[in-house]
VONUVO-946707 format. One record per residue: residue in one letter; z, y, x of N, C-alpha, C in turn. Coordinates in steps of 0.001 Angstrom, whole numbers, padded with zeros to 6 digits, always signed. Layout:
BEGIN
AZYXZYXZYX...
END
This chain:
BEGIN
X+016746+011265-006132+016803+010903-004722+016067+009605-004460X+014989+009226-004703+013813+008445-004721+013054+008766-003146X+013156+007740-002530+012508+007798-001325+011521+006626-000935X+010902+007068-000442+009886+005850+000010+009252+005797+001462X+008945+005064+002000+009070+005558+003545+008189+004067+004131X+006805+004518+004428+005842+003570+004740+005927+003449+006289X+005258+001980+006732+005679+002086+008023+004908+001183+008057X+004409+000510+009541+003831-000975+010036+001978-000872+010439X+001872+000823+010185-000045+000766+010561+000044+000789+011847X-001248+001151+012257-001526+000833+013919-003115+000606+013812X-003340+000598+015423-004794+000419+015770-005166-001163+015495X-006046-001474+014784-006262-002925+014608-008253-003338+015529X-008070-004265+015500-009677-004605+015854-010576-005013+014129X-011870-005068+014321-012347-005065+013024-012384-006931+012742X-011926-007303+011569-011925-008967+011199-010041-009411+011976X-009599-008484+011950-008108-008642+012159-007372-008408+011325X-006029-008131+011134-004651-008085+010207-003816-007682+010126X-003322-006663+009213-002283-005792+009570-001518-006059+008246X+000018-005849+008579+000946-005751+006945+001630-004331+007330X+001149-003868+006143+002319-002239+006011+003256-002541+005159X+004009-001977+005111+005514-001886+004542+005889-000591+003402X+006701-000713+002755+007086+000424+001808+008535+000375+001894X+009590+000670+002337+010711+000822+002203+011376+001565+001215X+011880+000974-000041+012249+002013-001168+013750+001972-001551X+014316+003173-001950+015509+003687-002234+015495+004523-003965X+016668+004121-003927+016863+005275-005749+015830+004279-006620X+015422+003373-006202+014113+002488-007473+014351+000949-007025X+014816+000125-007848+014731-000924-007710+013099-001603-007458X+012565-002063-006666+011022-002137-006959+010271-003324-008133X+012074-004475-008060+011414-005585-008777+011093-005135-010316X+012105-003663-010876+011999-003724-012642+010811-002737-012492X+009804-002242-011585+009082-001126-011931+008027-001768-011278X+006149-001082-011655+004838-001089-010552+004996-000293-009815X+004511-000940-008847+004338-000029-007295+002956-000160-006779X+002765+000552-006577+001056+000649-005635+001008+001438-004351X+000081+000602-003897-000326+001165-002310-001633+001685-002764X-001454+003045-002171-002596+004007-002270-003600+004187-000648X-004716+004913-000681-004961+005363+000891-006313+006000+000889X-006287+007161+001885-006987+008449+001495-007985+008308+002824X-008719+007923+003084-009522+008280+004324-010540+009598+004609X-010496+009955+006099-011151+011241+005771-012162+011731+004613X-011710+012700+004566-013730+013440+003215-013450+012851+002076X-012401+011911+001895-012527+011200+000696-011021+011139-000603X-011043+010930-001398-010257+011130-002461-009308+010239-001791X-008243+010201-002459-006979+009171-002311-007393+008346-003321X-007556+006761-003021-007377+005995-003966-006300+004755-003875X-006764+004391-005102-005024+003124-005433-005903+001570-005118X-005350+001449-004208-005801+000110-003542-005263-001150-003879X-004232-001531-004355-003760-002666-005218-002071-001763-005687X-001518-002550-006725-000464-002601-007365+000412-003755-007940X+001430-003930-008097+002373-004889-008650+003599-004695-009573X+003514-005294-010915+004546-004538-011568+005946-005732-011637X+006398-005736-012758+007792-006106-012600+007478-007297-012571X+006792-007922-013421+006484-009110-013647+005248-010395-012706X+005326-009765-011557+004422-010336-010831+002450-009829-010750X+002247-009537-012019+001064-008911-012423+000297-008092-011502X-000750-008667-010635-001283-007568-009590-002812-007193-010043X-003060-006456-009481-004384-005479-009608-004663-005317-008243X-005915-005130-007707-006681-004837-006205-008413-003952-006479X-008584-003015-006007-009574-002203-005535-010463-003152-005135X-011613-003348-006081-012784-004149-005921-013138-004603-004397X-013184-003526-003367-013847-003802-001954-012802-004374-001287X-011242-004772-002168-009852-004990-001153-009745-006404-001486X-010448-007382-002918-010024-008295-003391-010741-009491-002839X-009925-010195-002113-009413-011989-001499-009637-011514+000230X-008822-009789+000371-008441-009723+002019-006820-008605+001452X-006755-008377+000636-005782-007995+000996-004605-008383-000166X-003457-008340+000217-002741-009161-000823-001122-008225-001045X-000748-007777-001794+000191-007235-002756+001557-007631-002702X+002839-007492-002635+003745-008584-002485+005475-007518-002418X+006454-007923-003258+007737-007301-002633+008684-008507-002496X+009426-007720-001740+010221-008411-000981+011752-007732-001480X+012196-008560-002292+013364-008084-003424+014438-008323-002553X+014487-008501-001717+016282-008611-000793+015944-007431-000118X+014964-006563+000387+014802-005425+001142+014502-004386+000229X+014696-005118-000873+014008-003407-001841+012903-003012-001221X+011734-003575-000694+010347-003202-000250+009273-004077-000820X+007810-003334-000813+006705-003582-001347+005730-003453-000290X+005181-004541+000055+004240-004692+001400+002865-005293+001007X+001947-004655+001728+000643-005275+001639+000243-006003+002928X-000491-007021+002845-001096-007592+003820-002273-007872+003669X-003087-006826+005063-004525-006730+004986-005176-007617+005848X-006127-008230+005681-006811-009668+006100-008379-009211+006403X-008770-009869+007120-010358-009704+007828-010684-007866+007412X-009817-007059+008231-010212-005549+007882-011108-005169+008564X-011847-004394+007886-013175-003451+008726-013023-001759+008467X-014102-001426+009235-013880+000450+009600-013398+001019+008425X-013956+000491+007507-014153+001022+005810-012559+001182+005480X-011860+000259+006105-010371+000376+005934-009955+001834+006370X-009772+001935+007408-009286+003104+007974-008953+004054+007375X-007897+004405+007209-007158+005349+006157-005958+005683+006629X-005160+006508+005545-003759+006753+005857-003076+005782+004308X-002277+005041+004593-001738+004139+003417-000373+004838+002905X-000463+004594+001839+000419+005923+000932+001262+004715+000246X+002144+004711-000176+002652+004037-001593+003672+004572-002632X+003393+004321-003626+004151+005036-004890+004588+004252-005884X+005738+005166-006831+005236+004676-008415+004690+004601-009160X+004278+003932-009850+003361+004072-010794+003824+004232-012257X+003104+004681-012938+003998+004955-014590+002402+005297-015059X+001940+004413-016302+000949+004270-016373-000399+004445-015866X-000450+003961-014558-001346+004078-013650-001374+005450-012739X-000465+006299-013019-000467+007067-012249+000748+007503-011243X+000362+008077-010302+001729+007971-009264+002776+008978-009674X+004256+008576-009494+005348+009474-010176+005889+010147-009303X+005917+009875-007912+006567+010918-006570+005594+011661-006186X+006421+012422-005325+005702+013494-004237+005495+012407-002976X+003725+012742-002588+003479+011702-001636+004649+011555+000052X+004817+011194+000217+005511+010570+001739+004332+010881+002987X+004759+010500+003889+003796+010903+005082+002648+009700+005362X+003318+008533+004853+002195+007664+004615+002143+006746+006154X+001115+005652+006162+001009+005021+007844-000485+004930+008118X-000719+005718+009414-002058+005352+009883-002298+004011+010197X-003561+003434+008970-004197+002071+009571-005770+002976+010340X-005945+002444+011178-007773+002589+012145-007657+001015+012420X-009427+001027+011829-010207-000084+012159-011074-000155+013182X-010690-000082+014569-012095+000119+015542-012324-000586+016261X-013114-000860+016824-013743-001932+018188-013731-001039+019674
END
C-alpha cells in the first residue's frame, strides 16, 4: 500500500519557478532514493534528479544549478524546485522509488508542468 501522489505543476512563464511536490505513504522517504521523473510529449520518460537516504543527489545534465532536489521529513514528502525554467521543461513530472536506479512502483498520474509565454 505504497502511494505517491504528485501535486504543485501549473502554467509557468519561461525564466520563472515552480516547486512540485511528492506526497508519500507506506515508504518512509528519509531511509530510501526517490526520484522525480518526467515524460514530455514524443519522448521517453526520463529521471530528472534523485535523493537517497543520505542526502546524496544526482540531476539530469540540462536540470543542473536550476533545479534542486529536497525532502521534507515531517511531511513524508520529496519536492523539487525548478528555477529559471524554459519550454524544454514542459512535461508531466512523475516521482518514484528508486532501487538501483530504477523505479519500483506503478507510475501515479503525475503533475502537469508547461513552460509558455
Amino acid at each position: 500500500q505504497v502511494h505517491l501522489v504528485e501535486s504543485g505543476g501549473g502554467l509557468v512563464q519561461p525564466g520563472g519557478s515552480l516547486r512540485v511536490s511528492c506526497a508519500a505513504s507506506g515508504i518512509i522517504v528519509n531511509f530510501v532514493t526517490m526520484g522525480w521523473f518526467r515524460q514530455a510529449p514524443g519522448k521517453q520518460r526520463e529521471l530528472v534528479a534523485s535523493i537517497d537516504g543520505t542526502d546524496i543527489t544526482n540531476y539530469l545534465d540540462s536540470v543542473k544549478g536550476r533545479f534542486t532536489i529536497s525532502r521534507d521529513n515531517a511531511k513524508n514528502s520529496v519536492l523539487l524546485q525548478m528555477n529559471r525554467l524554459n519550454p524544454e521543461d514542459t512535461a508531466v513530472y512523475y516521482c518514484n522509488l528508486l532501487i538501483r536506479t530504477r523505479p519500483a512502483y506503478d507510475w501515479g498520474q503525475g503533475t502537469q508542468v508547461t513552460v509558455s509565454s
